[in-house]
C-alpha angles and dihedrals in degrees: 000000000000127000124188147215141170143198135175120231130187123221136167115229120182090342099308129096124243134196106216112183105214112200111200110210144181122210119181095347092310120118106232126174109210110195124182113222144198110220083232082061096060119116115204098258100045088052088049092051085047092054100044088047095049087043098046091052109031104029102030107022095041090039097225115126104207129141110276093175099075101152092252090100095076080057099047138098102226119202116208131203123198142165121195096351093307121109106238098162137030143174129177114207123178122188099239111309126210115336097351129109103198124068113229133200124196141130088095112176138168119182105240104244083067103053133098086046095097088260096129094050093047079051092058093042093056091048100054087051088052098050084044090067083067136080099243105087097183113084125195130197139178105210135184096264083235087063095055091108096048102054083042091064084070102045107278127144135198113266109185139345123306116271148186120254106184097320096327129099115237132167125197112250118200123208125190108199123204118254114252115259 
């Protein structure tokens, strides 16, 4: 069961003011704060716990070295999950880039002694809601092809034939959103 709550709080972030909504949040019995970002809203500290997070669990833990840093990050909307000041979840989600006609979200991540709680689904939750605010309806995903189920339980359909991205198996999953009334 989740329960929610949210606050507003005002920072000041290279000279200029931000509204930050803060939802304050319990899975599985765990208080958790999820907070959207801009990657012009990082502190040092909060990009450096994305990047070790990201690391420790798709380079190291999966054992795949590809390139994480991919310059998408500085257009994305990034969602944080912390407890206690310490960044347990994270997702990165962008409206469609360059050339494309779909938005996307990846990079989910969840540190280990979090999972199993239903975190990474309330992750990718938050995340389809938030692409929903925007115009694109037709969300894209590359997703690890043993997560196939999992992304099915939100809507998502197959969209190709399963691939190899650097060793792991991944398959494109395709998501039509309904248009706002």
């Amino acid at each position: 069961m989740t329960t929610l709550r949210s606050a507003i709080q005002l920072e000041r972030v290279r000279g200029v003011v931000i509204e930050t909504v803060i939802y304050s949040s319990q899975v599985a019995g765990v208080p958790m704060q999820f907070q959207w970002r801009r990657f012009e809203e990082f502190d040092c500290d909060e990009l450096y716990a994305v990047l070790a997070l990201r690391q420790n669990i798709l380079v190291v833990e999966q054992s795949s070295s590809y390139l994480d840093l991919d310059f998408v990050d500085q257009v994305a909307d990034h969602l944080l999950v912390t407890n206690n000041g310490t960044l347990i979840g994270y997702a990165r989600s962008h409206a469609p880039l360059s050339g494309r006609a779909y938005a996307s979200f990846g990079r989910v991540v969840v540190a280990l002694e979090y999972r199993r709680a239903g975190l990474g689904k309330e992750l990718v939750r938050r995340v389809i809601a938030h692409l929903a605010e925007g115009s694109c309806l037709d969300v894209l995903i590359s997703a690890q092809l043993y997560l196939e189920d999992f992304y099915a339980h939100f809507g998502f359909t197959r969209d190709g034939e399963p691939y190899q991205d650097v060793g792991v198996p991944h398959v494109n999953m395709r998501l039509r959103l309904n248009a706002p009334s």
